[in-house]
N, CA, C and O of each residue as an XYZ file, in Angstrom:
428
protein
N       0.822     -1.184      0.000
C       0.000      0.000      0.000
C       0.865      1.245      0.000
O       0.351      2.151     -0.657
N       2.324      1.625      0.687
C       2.841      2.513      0.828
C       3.560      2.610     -0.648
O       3.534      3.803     -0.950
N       4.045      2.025     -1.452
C       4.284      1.714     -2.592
C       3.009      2.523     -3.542
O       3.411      3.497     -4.179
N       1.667      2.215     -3.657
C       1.191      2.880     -4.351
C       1.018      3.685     -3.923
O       0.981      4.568     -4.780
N       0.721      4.354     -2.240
C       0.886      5.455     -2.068
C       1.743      6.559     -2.641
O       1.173      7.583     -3.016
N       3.546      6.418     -2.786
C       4.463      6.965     -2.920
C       3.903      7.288     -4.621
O       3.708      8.479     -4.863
N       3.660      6.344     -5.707
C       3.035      6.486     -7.076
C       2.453      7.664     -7.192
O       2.758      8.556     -7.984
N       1.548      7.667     -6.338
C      -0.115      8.564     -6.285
C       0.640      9.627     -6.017
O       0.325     10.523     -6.800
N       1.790     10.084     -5.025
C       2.042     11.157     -4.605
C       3.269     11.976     -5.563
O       3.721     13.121     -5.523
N       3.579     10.655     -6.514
C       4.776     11.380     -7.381
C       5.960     11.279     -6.738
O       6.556     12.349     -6.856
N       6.752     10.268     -5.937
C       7.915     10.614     -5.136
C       8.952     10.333     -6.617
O       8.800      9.544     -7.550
N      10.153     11.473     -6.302
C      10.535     11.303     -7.532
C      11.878     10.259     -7.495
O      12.859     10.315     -8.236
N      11.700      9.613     -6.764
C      12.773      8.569     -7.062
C      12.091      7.414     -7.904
O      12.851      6.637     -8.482
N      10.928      7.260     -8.004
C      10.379      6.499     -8.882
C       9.984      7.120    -10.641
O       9.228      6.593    -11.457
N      10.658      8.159    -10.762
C      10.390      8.756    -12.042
C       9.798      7.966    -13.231
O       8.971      8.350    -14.059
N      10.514      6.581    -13.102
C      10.865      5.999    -13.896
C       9.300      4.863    -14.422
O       8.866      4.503    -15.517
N       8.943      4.667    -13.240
C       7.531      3.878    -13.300
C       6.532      4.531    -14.177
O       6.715      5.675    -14.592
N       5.606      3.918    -14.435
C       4.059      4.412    -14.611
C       3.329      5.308    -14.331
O       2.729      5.181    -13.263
N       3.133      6.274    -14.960
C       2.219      7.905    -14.247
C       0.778      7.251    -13.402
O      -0.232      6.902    -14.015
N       0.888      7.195    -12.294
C      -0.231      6.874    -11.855
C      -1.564      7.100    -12.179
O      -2.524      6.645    -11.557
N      -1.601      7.728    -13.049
C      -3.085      8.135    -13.966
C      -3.567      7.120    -14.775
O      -4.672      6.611    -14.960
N      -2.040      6.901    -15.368
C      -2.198      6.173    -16.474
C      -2.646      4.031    -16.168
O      -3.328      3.280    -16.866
N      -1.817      3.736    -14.762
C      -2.031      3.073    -14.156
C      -3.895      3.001    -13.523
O      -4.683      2.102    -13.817
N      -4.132      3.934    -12.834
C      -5.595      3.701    -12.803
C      -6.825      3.909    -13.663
O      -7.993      3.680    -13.348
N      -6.295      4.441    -14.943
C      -7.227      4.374    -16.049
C      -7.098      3.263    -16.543
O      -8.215      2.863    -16.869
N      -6.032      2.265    -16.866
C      -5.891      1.039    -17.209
C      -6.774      0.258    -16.765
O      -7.396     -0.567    -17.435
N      -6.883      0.467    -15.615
C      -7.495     -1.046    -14.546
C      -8.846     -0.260    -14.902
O      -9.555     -1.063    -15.509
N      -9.385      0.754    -14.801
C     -10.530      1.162    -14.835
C     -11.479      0.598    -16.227
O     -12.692      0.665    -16.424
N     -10.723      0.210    -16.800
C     -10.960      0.368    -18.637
C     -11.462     -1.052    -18.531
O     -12.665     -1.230    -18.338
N     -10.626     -2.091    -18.642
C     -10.940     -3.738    -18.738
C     -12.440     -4.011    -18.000
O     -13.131     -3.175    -17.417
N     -12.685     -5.254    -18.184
C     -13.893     -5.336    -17.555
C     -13.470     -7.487    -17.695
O     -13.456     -8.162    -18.725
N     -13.312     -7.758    -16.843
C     -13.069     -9.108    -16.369
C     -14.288    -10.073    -15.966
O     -14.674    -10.007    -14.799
N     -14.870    -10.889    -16.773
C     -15.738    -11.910    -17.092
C     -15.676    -13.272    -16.066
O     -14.620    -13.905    -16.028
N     -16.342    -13.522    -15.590
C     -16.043    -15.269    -14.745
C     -17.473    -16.278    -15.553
O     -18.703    -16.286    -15.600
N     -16.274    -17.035    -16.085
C     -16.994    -18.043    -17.039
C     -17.126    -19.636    -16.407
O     -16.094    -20.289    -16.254
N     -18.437    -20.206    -16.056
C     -18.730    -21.364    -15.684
C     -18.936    -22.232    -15.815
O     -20.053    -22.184    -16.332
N     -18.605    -23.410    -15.710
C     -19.998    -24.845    -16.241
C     -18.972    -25.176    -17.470
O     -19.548    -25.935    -18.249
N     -17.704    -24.878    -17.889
C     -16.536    -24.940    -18.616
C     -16.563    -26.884    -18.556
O     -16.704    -27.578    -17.549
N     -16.363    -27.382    -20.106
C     -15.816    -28.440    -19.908
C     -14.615    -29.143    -19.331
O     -13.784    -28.354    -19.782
N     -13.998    -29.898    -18.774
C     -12.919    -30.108    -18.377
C     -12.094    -30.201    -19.538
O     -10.895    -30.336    -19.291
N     -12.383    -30.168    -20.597
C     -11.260    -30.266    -21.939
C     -10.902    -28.673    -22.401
O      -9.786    -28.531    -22.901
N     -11.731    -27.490    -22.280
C     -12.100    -26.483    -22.808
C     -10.828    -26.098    -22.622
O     -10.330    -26.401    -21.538
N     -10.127    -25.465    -23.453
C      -8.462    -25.147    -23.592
C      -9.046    -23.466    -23.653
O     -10.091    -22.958    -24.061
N      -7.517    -22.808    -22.889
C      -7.499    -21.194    -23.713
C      -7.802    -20.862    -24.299
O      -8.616    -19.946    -24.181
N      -7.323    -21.421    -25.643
C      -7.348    -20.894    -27.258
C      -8.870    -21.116    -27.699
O      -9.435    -20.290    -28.415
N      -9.567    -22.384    -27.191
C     -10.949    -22.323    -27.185
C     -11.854    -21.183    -26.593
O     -12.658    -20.513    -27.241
N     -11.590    -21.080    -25.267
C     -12.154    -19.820    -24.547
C     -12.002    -18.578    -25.157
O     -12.977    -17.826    -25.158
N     -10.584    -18.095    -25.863
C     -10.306    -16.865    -26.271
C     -11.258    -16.601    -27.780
O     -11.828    -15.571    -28.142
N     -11.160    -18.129    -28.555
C     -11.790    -17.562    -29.810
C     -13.573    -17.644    -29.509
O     -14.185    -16.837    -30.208
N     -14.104    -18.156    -28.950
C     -15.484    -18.091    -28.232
C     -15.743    -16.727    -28.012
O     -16.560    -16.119    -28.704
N     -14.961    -16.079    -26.887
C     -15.231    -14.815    -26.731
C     -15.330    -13.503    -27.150
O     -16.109    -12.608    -26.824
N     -13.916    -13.562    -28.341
C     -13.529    -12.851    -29.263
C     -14.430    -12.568    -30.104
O     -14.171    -11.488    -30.636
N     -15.310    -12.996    -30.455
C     -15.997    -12.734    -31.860
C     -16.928    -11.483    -31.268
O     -17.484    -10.689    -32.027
N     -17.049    -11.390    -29.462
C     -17.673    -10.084    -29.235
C     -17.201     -8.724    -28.575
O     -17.749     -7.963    -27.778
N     -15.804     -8.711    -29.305
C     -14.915     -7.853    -28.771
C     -13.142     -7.950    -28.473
O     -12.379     -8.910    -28.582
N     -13.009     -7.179    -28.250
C     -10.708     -7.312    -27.757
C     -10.711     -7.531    -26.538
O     -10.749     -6.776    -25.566
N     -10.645     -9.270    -26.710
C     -10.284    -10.205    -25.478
C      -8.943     -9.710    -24.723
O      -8.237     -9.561    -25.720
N      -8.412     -9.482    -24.025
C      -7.074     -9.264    -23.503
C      -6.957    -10.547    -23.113
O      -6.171    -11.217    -23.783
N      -7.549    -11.121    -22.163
C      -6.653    -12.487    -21.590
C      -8.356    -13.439    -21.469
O      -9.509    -13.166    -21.135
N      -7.526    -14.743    -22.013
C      -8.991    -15.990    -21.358
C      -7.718    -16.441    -20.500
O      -6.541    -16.371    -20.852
N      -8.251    -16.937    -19.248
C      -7.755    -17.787    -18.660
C      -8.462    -19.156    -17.921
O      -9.303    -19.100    -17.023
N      -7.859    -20.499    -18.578
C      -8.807    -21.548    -17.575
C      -8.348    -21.536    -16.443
O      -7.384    -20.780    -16.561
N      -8.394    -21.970    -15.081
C      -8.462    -22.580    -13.384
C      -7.843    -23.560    -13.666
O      -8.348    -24.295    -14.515
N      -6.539    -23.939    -13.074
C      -6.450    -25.677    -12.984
C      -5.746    -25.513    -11.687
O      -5.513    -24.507    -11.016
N      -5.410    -27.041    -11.474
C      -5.439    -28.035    -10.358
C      -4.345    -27.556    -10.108
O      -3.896    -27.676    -11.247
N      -3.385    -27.025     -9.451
C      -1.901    -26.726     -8.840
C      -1.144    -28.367     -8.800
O       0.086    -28.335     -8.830
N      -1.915    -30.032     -8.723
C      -1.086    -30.073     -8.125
C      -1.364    -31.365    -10.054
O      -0.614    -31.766    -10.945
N      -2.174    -31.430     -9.875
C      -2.597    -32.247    -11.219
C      -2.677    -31.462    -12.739
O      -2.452    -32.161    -13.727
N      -2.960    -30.183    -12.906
C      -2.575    -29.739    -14.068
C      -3.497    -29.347    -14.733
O      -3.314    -28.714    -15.773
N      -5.359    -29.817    -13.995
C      -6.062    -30.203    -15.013
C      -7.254    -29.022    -14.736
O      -7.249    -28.245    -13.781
N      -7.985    -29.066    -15.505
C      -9.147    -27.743    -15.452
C      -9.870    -27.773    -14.330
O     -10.251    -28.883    -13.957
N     -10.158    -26.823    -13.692
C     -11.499    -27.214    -12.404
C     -12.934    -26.444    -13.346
O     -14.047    -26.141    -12.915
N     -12.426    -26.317    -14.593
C     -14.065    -26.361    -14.797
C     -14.694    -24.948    -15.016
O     -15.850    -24.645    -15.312
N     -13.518    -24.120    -14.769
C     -14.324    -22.430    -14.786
C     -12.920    -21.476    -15.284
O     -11.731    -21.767    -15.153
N     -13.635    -20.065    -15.987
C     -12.455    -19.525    -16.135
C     -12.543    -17.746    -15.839
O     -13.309    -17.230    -15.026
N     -11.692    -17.102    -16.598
C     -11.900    -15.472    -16.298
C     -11.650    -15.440    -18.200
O     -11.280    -16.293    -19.008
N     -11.953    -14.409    -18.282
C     -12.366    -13.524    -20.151
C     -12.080    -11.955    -19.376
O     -12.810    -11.661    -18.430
N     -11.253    -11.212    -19.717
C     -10.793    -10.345    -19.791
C     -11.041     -9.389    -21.338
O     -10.523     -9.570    -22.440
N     -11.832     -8.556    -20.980
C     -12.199     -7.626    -22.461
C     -11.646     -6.178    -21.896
O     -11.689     -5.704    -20.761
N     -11.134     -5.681    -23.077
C     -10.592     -4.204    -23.482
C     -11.711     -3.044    -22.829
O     -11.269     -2.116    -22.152
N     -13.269     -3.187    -23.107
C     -14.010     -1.945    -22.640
C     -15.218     -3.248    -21.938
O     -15.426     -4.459    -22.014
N     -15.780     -1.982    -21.237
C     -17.076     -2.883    -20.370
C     -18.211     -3.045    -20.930
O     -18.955     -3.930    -20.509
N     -18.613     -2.180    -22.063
C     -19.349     -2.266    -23.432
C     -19.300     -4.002    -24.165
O     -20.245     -4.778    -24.311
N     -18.393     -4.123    -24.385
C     -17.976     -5.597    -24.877
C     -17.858     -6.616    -23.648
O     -17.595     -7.776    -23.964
N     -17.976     -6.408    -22.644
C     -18.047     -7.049    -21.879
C     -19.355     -7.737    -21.521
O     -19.734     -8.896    -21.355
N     -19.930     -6.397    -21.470
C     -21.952     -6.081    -21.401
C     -22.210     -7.322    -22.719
O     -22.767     -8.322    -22.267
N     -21.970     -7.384    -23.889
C     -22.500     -7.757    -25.246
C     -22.063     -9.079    -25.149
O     -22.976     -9.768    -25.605
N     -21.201     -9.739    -24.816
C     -20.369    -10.870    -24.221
C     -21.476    -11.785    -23.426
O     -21.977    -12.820    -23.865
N     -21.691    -11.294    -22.411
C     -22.345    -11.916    -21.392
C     -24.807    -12.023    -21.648
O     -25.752    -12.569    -21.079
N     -24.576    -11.122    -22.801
C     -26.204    -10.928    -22.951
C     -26.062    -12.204    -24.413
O     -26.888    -13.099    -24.594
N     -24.946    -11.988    -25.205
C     -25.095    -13.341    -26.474
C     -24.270    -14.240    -26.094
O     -24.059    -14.913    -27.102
N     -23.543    -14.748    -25.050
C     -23.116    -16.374    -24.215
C     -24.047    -16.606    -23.573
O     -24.088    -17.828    -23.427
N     -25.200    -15.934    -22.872
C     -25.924    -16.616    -21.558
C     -26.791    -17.538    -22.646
O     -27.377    -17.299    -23.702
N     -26.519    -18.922    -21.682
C     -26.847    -19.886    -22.080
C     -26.250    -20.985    -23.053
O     -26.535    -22.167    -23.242
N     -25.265    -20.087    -23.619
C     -24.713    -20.527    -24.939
C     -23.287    -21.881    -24.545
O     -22.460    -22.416    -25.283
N     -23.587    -22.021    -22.982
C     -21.532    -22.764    -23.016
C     -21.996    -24.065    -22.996
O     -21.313    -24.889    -22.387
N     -23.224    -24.490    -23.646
C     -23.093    -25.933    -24.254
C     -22.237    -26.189    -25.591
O     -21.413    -27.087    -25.765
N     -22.583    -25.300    -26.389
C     -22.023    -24.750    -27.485
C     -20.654    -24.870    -27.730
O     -20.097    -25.385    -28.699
N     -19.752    -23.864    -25.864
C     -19.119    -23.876    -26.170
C     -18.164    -25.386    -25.858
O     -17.158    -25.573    -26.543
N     -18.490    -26.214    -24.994
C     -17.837    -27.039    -24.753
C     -17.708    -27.962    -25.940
O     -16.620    -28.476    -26.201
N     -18.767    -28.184    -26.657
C     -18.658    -29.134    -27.641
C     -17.506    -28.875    -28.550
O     -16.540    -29.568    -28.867
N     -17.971    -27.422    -28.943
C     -16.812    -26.648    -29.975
C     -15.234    -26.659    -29.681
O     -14.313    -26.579    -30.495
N     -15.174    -26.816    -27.883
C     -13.866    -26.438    -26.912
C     -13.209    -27.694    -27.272
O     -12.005    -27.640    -27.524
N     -14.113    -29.367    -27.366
C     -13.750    -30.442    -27.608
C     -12.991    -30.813    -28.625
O     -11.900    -31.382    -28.643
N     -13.858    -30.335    -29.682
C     -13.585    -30.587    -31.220
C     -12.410    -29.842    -31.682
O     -11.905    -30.053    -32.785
N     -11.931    -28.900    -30.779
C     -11.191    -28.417    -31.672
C      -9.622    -28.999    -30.607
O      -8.517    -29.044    -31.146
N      -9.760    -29.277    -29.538
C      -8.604    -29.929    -28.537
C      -7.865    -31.361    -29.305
O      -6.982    -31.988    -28.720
C-alpha cells in the first residue's frame, strides 16, 4: 500500500515507473468476465476464440489443479471496454453448451 501510495504522490525517485493516472485508467478500462460450467477439456485458445468474436479479449484464462494440471471447470475472459463485456455476457448466456462441444472438437 505505501508503494502505491508513494506512485499517487509522485515521489521522484520512482520517475521511472508508470504515471499513476495512467495506471488507474488502465485497470478502470478492462472489464473481467467469470466463465462457468466450462468443460474439463475447454483449452485457452478455445475460450479466447469463443469470446472474441464479441470484442478485444485481452486475456482468457482456464483454473487448474496446482497439483494435477487439469481444469477445475471455470475460467476469467478479460475484455478491453465494459461495453464488450456487457454484449459478451447478454449473447453467451446460455450458450456454453455450445461452447464445450466446440472447446472439444477443436482440442
Amino acid at each position: 500500500m505505501a508503494a502505491l501510495r508513494r506512485l499517487i504522490t509522485g515521489n521522484p525517485k520512482h520517475s521511472s515507473l508508470i504515471p499513476p493516472t495512467l495506471l488507474i485508467c488502465r485497470r478502470g478500462i478492462a472489464s473481467k468476465l467469470f466463465v462457468g460450467g466450462l468443460s474439463f477439456f475447454t483449452t485457452e485458445k478455445g475460450l479466447l476464440d469463443a469470446f472474441s468474436q464479441y470484442g478485444q479479449v485481452m486475456e482468457a484464462k482456464i483454473v487448474t489443479d496446482r497439483v494435477s494440471g487439469k481444469s477445475k471447470g471455470f475460467g476469467f475472459v478479460t475484455y478491453a471496454s465494459e461495453d464488450e463485456a456487457e454484449k459478451a455476457i447478454t449473447r453467451m448466456d446460455g450458450k456454453l453448451r455450445s461452447l464445450k462441444a466446440s472447446a472439444v472438437a477443436r482440442a
